[in-house]
C-alpha positions in Angstrom: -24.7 7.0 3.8 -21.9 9.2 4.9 -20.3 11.5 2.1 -16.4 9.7 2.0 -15.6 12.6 -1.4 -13.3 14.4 1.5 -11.8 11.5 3.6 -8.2 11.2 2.2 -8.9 7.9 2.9 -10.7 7.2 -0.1 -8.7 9.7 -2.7 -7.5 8.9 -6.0 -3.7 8.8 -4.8 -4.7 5.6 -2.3 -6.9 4.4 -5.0 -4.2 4.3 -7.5 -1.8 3.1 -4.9 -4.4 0.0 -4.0 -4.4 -0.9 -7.7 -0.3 -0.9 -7.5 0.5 -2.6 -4.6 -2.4 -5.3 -5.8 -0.9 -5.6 -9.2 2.6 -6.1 -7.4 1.1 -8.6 -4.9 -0.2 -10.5 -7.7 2.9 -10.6 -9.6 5.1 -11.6 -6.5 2.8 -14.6 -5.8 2.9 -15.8 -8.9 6.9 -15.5 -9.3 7.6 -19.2 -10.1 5.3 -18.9 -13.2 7.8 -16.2 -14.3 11.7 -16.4 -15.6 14.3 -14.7 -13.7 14.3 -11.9 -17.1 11.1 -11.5 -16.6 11.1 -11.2 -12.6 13.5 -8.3 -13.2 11.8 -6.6 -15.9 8.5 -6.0 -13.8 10.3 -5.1 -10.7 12.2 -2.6 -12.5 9.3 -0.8 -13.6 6.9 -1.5 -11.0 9.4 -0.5 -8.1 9.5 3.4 -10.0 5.6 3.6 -9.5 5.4 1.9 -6.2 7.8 4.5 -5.0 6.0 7.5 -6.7 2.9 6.1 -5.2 3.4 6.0 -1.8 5.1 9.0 -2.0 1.6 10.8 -2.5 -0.3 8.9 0.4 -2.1 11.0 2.2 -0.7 11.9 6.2 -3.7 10.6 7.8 -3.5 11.0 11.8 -5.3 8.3 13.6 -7.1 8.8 16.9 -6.0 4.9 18.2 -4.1 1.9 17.0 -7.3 -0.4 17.1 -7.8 -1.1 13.9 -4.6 -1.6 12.8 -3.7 -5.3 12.2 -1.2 -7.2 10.4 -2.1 -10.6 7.8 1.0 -11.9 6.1 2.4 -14.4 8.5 5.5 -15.5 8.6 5.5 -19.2 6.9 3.3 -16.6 3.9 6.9 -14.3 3.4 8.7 -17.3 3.5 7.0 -18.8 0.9 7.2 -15.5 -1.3 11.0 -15.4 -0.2 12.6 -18.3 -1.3 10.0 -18.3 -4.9 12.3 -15.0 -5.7 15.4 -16.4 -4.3 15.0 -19.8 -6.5 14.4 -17.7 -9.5 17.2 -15.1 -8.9 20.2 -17.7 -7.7 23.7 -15.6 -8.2 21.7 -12.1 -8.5 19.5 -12.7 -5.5 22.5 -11.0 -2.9 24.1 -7.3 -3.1 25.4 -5.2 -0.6 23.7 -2.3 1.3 25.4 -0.3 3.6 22.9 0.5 7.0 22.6 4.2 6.8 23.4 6.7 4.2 24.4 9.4 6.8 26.1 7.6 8.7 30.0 8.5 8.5 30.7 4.5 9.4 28.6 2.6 6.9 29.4 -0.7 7.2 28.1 -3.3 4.6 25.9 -6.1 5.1 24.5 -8.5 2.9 21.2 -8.9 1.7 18.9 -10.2 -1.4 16.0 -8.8 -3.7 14.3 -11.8 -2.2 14.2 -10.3 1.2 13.5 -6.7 0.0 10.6 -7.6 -1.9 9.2 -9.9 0.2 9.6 -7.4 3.5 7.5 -4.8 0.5 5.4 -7.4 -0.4 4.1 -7.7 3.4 3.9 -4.3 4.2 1.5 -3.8 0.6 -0.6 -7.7 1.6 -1.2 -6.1 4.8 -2.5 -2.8 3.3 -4.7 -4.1 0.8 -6.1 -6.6 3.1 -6.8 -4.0 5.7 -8.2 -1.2 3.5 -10.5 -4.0 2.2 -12.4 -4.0 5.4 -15.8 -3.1 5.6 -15.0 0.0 7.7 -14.0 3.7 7.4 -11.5 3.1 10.6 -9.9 0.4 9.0 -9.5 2.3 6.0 -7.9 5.1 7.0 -5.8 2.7 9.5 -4.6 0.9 6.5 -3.9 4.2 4.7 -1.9 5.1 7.5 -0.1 2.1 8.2 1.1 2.2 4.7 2.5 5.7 4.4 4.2 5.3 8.2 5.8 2.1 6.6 6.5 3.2 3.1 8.3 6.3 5.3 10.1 3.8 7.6 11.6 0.9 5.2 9.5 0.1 2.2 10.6 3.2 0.4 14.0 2.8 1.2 14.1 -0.9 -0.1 12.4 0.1 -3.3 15.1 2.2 -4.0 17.5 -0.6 -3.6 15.5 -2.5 -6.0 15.5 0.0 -8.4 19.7 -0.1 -8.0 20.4 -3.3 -7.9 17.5 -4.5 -10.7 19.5 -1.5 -13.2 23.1 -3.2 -12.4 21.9 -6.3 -13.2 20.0 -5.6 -16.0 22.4 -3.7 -17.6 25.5 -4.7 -16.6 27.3 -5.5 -19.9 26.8 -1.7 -20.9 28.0 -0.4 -17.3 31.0 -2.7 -17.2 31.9 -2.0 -20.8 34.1 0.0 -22.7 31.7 1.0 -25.4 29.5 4.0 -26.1 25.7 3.9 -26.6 25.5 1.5 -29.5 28.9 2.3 -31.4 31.6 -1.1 -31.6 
């Protein structure tokens, strides 16, 4: 038995981050038991914690590529696609712009459905991977997930996060009245 109490691999920040991106999983695939309210109630409180999460993955360098491997295929994001899509009709598409330093941002559309499903992949693939009977896979799985939380997952939770809020509260943000006062 090798002592794993100092791998990063196996700390309590990619523990808690496992238990996260499994409880979002879980949600995701079961989106058409759920009502659109109810879709956007978990993903604006989930996407917060995903975010902080990932954002205290361990750097974990890895000496090859081997035992990295991906699982969602593409007929698997499809299907969680157009589940959030049915349930989010006219709030499903917003704009994004492609780079917030860029001086020409130009918008493009896009849904929630695509942003979580894209997240939803990136966290399958993780928690499939780390569930490998294998400290290389592991610490692949760790690192695949902070490298892609870096890259675009964090970036589309944070779009989430926006676009969830407008929805959610757009009678207050397009109104004319304070806090709870007619």
């Amino acid at each position: 038995m090798t002592d794993n109490s100092k791998n990063p691999a196996y700390s309590k920040n990619v523990l808690e981050m496992i238990l996260v991106a499994n409880e979002y999983c879980k949600f995701i695939e079961d989106a058409e038991k759920y009502s659109k309210e109810e879709i956007l109630n978990y993903l604006q409180k989930v996407c917060p914690l995903l975010y902080l999460k990932g954002s205290l993955l361990p750097d974990i360098k890895l000496e090859s590529n081997k035992f990295c491997e991906r699982f969602v295929t593409e007929e698997h994001w499809e299907k969680i696609f157009i589940s959030i899509k049915e349930k989010l009709k006219e709030d499903n598409e917003f704009w994004k712009t492609s780079d917030v330093k860029s001086k020409d941002e130009i918008p493009v559309k896009t849904s929630i459905a695509e942003e979580v499903a894209d997240i939803y992949q990136d966290l399958k693939d993780f928690i499939i991977l780390y569930q490998k009977n294998s400290k290389s896979y592991k610490e692949s799985a760790v690192a695949e997930c902070n490298f892609f939380f870096k890259r675009h997952w964090g970036i589309k939770v944070n779009r989430i996060i926006n676009v969830v809020h407008h929805i959610i509260y757009k009678k207050i943000i397009e109104g004319d009245n304070y806090m709870y006062f007619d």
